[in-house]
N, C-alpha and C positions, 0 to 999 in steps of 0.2 A: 172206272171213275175218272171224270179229267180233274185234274187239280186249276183251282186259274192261277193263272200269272198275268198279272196286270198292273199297271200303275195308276199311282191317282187318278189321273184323267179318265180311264174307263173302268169306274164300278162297275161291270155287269154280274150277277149271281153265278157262283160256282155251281155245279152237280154236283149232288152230295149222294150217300149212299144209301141213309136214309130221307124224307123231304122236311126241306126245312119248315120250324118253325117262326113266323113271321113276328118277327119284333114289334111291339108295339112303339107310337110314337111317344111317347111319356119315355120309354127306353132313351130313346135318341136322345129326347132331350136336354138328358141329365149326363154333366158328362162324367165321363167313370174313372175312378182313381185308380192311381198306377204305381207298384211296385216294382221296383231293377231289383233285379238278382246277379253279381257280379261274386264268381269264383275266382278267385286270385290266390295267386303261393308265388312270394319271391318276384312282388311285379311293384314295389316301392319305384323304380325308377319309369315306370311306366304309367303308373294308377293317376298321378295328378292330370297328365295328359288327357285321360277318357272322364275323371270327375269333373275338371274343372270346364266341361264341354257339354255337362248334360240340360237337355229343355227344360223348359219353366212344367212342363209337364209330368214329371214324377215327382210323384207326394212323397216316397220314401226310398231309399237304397239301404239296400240289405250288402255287404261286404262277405262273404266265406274264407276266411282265411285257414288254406290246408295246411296251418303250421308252418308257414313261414322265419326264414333264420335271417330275413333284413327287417326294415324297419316299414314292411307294406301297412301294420295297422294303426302305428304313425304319422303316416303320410296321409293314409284314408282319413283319420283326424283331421289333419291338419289343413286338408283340402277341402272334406264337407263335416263340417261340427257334427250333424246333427243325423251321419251314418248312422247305421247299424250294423256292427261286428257281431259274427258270430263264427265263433273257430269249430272246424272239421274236424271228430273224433275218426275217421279213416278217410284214407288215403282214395284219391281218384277225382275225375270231376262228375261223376253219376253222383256218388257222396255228397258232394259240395253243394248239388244244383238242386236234387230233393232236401238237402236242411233248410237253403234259401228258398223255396219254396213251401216247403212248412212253415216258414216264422212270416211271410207274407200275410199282410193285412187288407190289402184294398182287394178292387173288384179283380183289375188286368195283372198281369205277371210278363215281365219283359225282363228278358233272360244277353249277356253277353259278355265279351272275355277283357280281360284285365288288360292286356296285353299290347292296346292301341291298333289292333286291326278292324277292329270296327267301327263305325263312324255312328259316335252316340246323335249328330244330327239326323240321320237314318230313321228313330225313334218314330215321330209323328208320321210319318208312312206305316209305321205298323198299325199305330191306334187309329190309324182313317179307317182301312179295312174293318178291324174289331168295331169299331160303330158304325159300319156299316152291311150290317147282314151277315159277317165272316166270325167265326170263333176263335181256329188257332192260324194265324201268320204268319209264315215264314221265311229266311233272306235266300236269296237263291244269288250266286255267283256265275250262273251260268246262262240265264236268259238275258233277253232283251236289255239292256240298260244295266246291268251288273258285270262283275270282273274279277278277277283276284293275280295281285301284285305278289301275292306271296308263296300260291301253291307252286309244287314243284312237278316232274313230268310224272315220276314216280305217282305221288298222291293223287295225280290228276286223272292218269291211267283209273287207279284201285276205285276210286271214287267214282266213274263212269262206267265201271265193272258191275260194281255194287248195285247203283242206282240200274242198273238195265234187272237182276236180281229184282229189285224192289217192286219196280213197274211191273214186272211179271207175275209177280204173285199178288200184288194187290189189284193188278187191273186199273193201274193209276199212269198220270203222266208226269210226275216230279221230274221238275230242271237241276234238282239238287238235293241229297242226302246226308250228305256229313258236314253240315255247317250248325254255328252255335248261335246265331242271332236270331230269334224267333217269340213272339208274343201267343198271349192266349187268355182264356178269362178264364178265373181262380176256380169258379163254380163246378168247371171239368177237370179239376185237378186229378180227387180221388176215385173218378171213374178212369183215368189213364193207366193204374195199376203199375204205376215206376217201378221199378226194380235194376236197374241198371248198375254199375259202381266208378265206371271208365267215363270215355270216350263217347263210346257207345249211346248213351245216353240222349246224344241229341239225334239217331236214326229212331231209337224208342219211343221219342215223345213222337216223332210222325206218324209211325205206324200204328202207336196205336192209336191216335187220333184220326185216324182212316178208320181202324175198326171199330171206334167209338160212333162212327158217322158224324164227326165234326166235322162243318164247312169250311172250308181250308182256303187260304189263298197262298199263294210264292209274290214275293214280290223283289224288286231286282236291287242287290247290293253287292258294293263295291268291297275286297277285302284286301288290307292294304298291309305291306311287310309290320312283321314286328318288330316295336322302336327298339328294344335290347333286347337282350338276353335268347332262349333257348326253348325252343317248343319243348313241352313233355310228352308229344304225341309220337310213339313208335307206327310206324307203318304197318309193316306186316304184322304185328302182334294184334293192332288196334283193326285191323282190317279185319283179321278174326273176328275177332270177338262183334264185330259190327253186321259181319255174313250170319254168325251164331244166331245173333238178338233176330236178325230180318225171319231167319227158318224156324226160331223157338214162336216167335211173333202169332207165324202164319198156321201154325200148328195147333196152339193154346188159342188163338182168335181172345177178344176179350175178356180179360178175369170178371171176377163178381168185384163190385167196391170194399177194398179191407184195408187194415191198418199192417204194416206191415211189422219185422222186428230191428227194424233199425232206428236205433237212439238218436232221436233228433236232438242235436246243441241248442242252447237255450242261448238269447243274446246273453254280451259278455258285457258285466257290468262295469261302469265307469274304472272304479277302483281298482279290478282285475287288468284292467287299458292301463293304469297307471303303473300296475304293478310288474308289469313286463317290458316297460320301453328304459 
């Protein structure tokens, strides 16, 4: 399967694994509402910087807060009134990104980190794709027109390692494996079969949306240092568990659609917000 990697300028159709079906125009026309999903723990001095920078294009932002011990659901206040908090009963950002993705409402689901390495201007490049023929899209750091300011030699090694793994066994051409900025339409949620609890989590949504036969596009993004504080990503431990998910992946091929047994957080009501800060 080739994945595309393309920008704006040239929509051509991806190959997909299975053929696509052709959207109608009444589709196009209407345009589709979008929820963020933002996993944050301990990113108060960072969160204003990627809130107060998002397009007129997301109807809602969803906030996960992994128990955080500063003042990130404060500031998430304080910067968009009209968030939506919901705190992570376990630890990880697999955790974090399926609860934000359960309490999602609209059609798309646009997923990215607290942190300020992503550049929430980026956003409307995802949803061109999604309306135009593509299901799930993804940032790639590593083609044409993308970069990262932040990876180090180490990660960049493990992470070229990986992806040659991934290409191999799904017979695909991805420019980029372990990145978290990536869009996709809510409809194909429950046929992705999440299970993740890490890291990991963002090779899982790829893969199995290869094995889903959703049309995929990469498209090229910039990843820029984090403005404070301290990754929680272990290398070699996270590197595992990311080789794990690609060979569990390619083994099991697609689940049937189920509910799983992880307790999804329910939003956190005004008064619980007041009662913590």
């Amino acid at each position: 399967m080739t994945i595309s990697t393309l920008s704006p300028e040239e929509p051509t159709p991806a190959r997909t694994i299975t053929p696509a079906r052709k959207r109608s125009n009444n589709h196009k026309a209407i345009r589709s509402t979008v929820s963020l999903v933002i996993p944050a723990k301990n990113e108060a001095r960072n969160l204003a910087h990627v809130l107060e920078r998002l397009p007129d294009c997301i109807d809602e932002v969803i906030l996960v807060d992994g128990r955080s011990s500063d003042i990130t659901r404060l500031m998430a206040r304080t910067c968009r009134p009209d968030i939506q908090i919901i705190t992570d009963p376990k630890a990880g950002k697999g955790h974090a990104l399926r609860a934000g993705f359960a309490a999602a409402q609209h059609d798309i689901i646009v997923a990215l980190d607290a942190d300020g390495s992503m550049s929430p201007e980026e956003i409307p490049q995802y949803l061109y794709f999604l309306e135009h023929g593509f299901d799930f899209v993804k940032g790639s750091r590593f083609m044409g027109g993308g970069g990262s300011l932040d990876i180090t030699t180490l990660r960049r090694m493990g992470n070229k390692g990986l992806l040659l793994v991934a290409n191999v066994l799904f017979h695909t051409q991805l420019t980029d494996l372990c990145y978290g900025f990536f869009a996709f339409r809510r409809q194909y949620l429950e046929h992705l079969g999440l299970c993740s609890a890490g890291f990991e989590i963002e090779t899982e949504l790829t893969v199995r949306a290869l094995i889903a036969g959703l049309r995929i596009a990469e498209v090229p993004s910039m990843e820029l240092p984090r403005r404070s504080g301290h990754t929680n990503l272990r290398t070699f431990h996270d590197g595992y568990r990311v080789l794990c998910t690609l060979i569990r992946a390619r083994q099991l091929g697609n689940p049937e659609p189920q509910n799983d047994a992880f307790d999804y957080p329910t939003l956190v009501a005004e008064a619980s917000l007041r009662a913590t800060k």
